[in-house]
C-alpha positions as YAML, in Angstrom:
chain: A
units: angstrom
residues:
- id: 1
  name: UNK
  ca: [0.00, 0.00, 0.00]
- id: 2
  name: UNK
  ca: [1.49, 3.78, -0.83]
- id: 3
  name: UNK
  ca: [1.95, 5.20, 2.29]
- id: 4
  name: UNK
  ca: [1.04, 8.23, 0.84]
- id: 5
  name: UNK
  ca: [-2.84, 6.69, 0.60]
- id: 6
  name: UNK
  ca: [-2.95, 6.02, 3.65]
- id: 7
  name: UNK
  ca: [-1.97, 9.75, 5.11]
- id: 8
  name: UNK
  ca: [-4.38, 11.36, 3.10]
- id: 9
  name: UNK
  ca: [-6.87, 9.62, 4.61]
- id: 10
  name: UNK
  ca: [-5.40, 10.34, 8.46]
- id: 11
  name: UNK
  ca: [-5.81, 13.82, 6.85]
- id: 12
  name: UNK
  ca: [-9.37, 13.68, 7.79]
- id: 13
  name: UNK
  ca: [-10.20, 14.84, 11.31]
- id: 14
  name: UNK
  ca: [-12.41, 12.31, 11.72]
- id: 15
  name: UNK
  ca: [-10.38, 9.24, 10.18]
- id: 16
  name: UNK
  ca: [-7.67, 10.20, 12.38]
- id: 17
  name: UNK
  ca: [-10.42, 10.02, 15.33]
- id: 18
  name: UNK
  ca: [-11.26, 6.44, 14.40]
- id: 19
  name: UNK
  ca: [-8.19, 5.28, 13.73]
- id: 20
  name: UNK
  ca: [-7.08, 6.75, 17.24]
- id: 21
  name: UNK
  ca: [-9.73, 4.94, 19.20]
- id: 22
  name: UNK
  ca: [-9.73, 2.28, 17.68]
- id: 23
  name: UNK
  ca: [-5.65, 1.64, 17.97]
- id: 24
  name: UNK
  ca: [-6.26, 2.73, 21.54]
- id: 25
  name: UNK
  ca: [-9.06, -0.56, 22.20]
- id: 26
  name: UNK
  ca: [-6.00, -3.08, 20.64]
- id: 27
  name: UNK
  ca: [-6.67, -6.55, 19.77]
- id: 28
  name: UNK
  ca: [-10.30, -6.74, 20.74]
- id: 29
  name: UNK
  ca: [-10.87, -4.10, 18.11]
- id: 30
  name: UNK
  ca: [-14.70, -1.98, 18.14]
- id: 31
  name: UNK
  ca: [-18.05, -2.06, 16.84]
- id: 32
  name: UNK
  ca: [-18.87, 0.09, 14.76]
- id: 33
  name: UNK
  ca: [-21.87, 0.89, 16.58]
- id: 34
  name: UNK
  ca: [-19.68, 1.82, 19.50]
- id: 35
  name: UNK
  ca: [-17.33, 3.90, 17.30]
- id: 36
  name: UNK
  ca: [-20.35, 5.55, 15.76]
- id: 37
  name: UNK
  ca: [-21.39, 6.49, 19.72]
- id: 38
  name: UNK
  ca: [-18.47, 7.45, 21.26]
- id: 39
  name: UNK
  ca: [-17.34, 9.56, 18.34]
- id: 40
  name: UNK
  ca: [-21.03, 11.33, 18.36]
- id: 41
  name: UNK
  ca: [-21.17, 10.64, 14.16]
- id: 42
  name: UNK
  ca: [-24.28, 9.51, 12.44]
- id: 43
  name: UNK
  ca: [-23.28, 5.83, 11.28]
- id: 44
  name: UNK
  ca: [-24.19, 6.35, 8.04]
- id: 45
  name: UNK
  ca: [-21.30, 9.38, 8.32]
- id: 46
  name: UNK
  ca: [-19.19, 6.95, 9.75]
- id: 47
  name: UNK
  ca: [-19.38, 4.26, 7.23]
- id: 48
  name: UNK
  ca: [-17.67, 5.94, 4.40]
- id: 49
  name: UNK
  ca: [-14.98, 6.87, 6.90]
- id: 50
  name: UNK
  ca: [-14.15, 3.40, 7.83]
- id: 51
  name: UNK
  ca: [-14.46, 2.06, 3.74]
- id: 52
  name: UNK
  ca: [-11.74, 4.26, 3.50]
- id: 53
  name: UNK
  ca: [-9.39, 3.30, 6.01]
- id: 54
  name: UNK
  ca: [-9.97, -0.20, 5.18]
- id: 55
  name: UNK
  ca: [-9.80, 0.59, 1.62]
- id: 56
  name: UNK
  ca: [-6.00, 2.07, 2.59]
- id: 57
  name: UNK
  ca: [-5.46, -0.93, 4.58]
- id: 58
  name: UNK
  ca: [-5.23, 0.81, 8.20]
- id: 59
  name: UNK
  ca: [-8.73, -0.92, 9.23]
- id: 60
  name: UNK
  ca: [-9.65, -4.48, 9.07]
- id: 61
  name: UNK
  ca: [-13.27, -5.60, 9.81]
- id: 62
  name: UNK
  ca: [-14.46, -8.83, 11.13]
- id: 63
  name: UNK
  ca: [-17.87, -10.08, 11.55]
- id: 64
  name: UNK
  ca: [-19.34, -10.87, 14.81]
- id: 65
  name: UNK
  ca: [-22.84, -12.49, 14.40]
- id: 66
  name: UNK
  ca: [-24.36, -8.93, 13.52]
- id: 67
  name: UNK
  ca: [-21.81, -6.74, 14.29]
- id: 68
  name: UNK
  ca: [-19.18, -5.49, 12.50]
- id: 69
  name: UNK
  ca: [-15.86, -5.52, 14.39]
- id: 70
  name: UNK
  ca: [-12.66, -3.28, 13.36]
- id: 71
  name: UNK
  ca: [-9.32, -3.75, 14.34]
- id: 72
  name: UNK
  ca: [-6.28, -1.78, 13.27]
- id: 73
  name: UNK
  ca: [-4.16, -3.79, 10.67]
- id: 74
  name: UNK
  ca: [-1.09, -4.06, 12.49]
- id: 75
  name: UNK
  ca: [1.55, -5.09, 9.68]
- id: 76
  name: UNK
  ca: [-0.06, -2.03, 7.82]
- id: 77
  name: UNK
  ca: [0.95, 0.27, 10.36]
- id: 78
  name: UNK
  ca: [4.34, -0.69, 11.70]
- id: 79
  name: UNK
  ca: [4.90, -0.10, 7.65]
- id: 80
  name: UNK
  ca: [3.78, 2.77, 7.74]
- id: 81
  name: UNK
  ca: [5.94, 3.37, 10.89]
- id: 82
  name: UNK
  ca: [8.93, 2.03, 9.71]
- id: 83
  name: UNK
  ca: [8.49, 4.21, 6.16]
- id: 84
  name: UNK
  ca: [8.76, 7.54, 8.94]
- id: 85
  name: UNK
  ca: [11.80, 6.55, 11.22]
- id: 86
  name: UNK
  ca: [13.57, 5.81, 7.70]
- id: 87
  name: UNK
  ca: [12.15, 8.74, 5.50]
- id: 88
  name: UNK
  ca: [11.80, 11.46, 8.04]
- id: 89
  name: UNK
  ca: [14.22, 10.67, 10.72]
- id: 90
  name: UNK
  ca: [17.30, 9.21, 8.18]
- id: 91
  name: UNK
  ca: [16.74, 5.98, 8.96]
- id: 92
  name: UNK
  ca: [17.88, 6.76, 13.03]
- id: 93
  name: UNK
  ca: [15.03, 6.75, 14.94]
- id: 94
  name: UNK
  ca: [16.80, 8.62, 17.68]
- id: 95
  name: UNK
  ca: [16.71, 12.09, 15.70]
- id: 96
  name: UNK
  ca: [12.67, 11.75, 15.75]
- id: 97
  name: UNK
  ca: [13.25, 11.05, 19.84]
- id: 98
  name: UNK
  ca: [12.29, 7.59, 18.93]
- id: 99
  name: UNK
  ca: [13.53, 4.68, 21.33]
- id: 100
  name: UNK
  ca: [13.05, 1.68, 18.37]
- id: 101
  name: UNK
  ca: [14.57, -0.35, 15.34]
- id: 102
  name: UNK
  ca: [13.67, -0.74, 11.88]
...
C-alpha cells in the first residue's frame, strides 16, 4: 500500500479520530456501533470513513454475528511506521526522539 494513501486519509479529522480509538481498544478491536457512539457521528457518516481506512489498509473488519468488528491492521501500520523513522528521521530513529529499530 502507498503510504502516501494512507496519510491522506489520516488527513481527515475524523479518520484520524477512528483510527485513534480504535488503535487505543487493541486486539479486541470496536463495533462500529460503538465507534459511531463514542465519536457522536451519524453511522451512516461513519461508514464511508471506515471504507476508506480499510480501503487504505489501516482498518480491518471482522464479523461478529451482527456486528461489524474493526481492528487496526497491524503489519499495515508498523509499515507505515517504519516508512517515517527511515524517511523522516534518516533511517535513526533517535533524531525523531524515537527509542526503536527498523
Amino acid at each position: 500500500m502507498d503510504e502516501s494513501q494512507q496519510f491522506a486519509a489520516l488527513g481527515h479529522p475524523l479518520r484520524l479520530q477512528v483510527f485513534q480509538l480504535v488503535i487505543a481498544h487493541g486486539e479486541e478491536g470496536l463495533p462500529a456501533g460503538q465507534i459511531a457512539s463514542t465519536l457522536d457521528v451519524p453511522a451512516s457518516t461513519l461508514s464511508s470513513h471506515l471504507k476508506t481506512l480499510q480501503q487504505v489498509n489501516l482498518l480491518a473488519a471482522t464479523r461478529d454475528q451482527q456486528k461489524l468488528i474493526y481492528k487496526i491492521n497491524e503489519a499495515a501500520v508498523r509499515e507505515m511506521i517504519s516508512f517515517l523513522v527511515q524517511d523522516c528521521c534518516q533511517n535513526q530513529p533517535e533524531l525523531c526522539g524515537l527509542n526503536i529499530k527498523t
